[in-house]
C-alpha positions in Angstrom: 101.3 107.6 115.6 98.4 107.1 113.4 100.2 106.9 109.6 98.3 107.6 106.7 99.0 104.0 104.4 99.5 106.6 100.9 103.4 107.9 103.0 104.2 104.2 103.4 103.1 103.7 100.0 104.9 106.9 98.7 108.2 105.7 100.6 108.1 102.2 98.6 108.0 104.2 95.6 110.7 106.4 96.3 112.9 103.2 97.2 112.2 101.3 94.2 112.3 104.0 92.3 116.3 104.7 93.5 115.5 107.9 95.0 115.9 107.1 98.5 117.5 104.0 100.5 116.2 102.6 103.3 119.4 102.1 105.4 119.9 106.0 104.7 116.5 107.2 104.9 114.2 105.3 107.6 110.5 105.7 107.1 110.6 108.0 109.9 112.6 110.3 108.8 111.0 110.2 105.5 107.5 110.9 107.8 109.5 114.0 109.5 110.7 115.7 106.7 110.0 119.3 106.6 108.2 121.0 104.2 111.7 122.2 102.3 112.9 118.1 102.3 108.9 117.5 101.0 109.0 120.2 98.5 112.4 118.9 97.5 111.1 115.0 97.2 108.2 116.7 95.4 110.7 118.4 92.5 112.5 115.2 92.3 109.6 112.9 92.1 108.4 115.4 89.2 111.9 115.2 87.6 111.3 111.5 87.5 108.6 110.9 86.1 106.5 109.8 89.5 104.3 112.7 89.6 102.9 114.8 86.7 101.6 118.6 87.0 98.8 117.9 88.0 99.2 116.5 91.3 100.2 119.9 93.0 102.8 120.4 95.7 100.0 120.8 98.0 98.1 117.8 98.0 101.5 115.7 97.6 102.1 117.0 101.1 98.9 116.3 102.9 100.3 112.9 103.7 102.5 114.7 106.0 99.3 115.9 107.5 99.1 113.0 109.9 98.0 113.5 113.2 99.5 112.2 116.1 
């Protein structure tokens, strides 16, 4: 699978950040997640801080846009 370097990227931040762990939540799961689990890691990265409004929900998920 051909992965797009900004999901790895966005995964690091999610586990330093405290919002994921990586012996719960494997890099490919994080890469499967639907677009409810994405728009829900979307909310919670707003809620934190990681994102602001004007990074819409939208492009956020484009790195789920990988092809295969």
């Amino acid at each position: 699978m051909a992965v797009d370097n900004r999901a790895k990227e966005l995964y690091e931040l999610f586990a330093k950040a405290g919002l994921l762990t990586k012996d719960k939540v494997t890099f490919e799961m994080f890469l499967n997640s639907n677009k409810k689990q994405q728009r829900g890691l979307y909310n919670i990265a707003r809620s934190e801080g990681l994102l602001t409004s004007e990074t819409p929900f939208d492009t956020f998920a484009t790195i789920w846009d990988v092809k295969k």
